[in-house]
matplotlib code that plots the C-alpha trace (Angstrom):
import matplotlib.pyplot as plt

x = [0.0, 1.6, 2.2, 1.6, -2.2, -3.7, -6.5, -9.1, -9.1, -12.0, -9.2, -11.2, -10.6, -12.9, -12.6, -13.7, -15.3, -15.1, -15.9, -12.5, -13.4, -16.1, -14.8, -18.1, -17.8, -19.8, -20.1, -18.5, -17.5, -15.2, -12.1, -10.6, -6.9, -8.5, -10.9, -8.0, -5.8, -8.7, -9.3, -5.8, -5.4, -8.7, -9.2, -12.9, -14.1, -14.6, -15.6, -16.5, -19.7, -20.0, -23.8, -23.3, -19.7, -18.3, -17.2, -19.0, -17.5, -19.6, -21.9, -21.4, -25.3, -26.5, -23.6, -22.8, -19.2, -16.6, -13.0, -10.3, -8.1, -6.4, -6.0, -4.2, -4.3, -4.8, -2.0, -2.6, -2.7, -6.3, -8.4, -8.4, -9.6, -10.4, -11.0, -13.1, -15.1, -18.4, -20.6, -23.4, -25.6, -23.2, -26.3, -28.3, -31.1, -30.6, -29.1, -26.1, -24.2, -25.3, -24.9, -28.0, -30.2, -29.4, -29.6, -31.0, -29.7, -32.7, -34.0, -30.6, -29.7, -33.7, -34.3, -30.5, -28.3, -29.2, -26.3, -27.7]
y = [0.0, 3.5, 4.8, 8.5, 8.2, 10.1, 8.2, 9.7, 9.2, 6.4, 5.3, 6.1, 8.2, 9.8, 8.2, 9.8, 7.8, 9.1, 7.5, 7.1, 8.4, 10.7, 12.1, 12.2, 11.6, 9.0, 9.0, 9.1, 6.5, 6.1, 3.4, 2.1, 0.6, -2.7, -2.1, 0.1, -3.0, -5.0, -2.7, -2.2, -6.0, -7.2, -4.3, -3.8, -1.1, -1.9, 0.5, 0.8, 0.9, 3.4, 2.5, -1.1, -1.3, -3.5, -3.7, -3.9, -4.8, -2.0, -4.3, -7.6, -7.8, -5.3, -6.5, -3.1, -3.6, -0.9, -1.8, 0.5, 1.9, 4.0, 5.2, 8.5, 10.4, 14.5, 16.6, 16.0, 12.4, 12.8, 11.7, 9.3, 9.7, 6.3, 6.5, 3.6, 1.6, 1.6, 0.3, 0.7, 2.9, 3.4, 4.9, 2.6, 4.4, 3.2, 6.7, 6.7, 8.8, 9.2, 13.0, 13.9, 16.4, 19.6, 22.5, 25.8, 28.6, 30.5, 27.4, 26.9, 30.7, 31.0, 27.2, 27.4, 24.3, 21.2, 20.2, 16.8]
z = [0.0, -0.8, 2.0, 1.4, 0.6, 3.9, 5.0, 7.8, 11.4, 10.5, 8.2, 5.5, 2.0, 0.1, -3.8, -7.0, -9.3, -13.1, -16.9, -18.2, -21.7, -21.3, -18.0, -16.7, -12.9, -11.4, -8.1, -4.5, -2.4, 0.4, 0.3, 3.2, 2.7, 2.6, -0.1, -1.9, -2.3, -3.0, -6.3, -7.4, -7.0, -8.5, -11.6, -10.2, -7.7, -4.0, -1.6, 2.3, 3.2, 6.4, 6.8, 6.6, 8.1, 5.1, 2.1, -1.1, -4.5, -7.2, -9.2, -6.9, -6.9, -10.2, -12.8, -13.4, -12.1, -12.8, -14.7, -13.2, -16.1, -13.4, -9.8, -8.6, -5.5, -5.2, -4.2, -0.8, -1.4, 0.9, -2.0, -5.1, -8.7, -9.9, -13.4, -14.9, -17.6, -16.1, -19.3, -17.2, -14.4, -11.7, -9.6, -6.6, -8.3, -11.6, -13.2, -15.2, -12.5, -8.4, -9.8, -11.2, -8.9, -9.8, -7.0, -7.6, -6.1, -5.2, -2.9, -1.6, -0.6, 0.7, 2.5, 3.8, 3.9, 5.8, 8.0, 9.0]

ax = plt.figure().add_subplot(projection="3d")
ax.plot(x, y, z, "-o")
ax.set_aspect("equal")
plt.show()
């Protein structure tokens, strides 16, 4: 494991998942050094799951698995970009990408953010 990837006091690191060729980003996940190694070994994404305390390999249970093409870290080495082949919806929901609620700024800046 490299050892200058900064993972959280949960020993957890936030992980962005994006379309290698499109560069449309996917979604968000967390990685724990466990699940890390488990993805640079296997060539599929595997995450932590902080709800379910365990890990989950993307698509064990929908098919729509993810094949890494690459993994970096940010500057601070406190985040990854893992850039993948993900042929299908990457979303629980079923969308393409777990990005796909746009805000408006009106109802933000009147309703104020939700903290919780």
């Amino acid at each position: 494991m490299p050892g200058d990837i900064h993972f959280d006091q949960r020993g957890l690191i936030p992980v962005i998942i994006q379309q290698y060729d499109s560069g449309e980003v996917l979604m968000m996940a967390w990685m724990n050094a466990e699940s890390l190694a488990l993805t640079l070994a296997s060539g599929e994404t595997w995450f932590w799951s902080r709800s379910r305390q365990e890990l989950w390999h993307k698509g064990a249970t929908s098919g729509n698995t993810q094949r890494v093409i690459s993994v970096s870290n940010d500057c601070d080495a406190d985040c990854l970009l893992v850039q993948v082949d993900s042929p299908g919806p990457a979303c629980h929901t079923g969308e393409r990408s777990c990005f796909f609620t746009r805000l408006d700024a009106s109802e933000v800046l009147s309703e104020g953010i939700n903290h919780g």
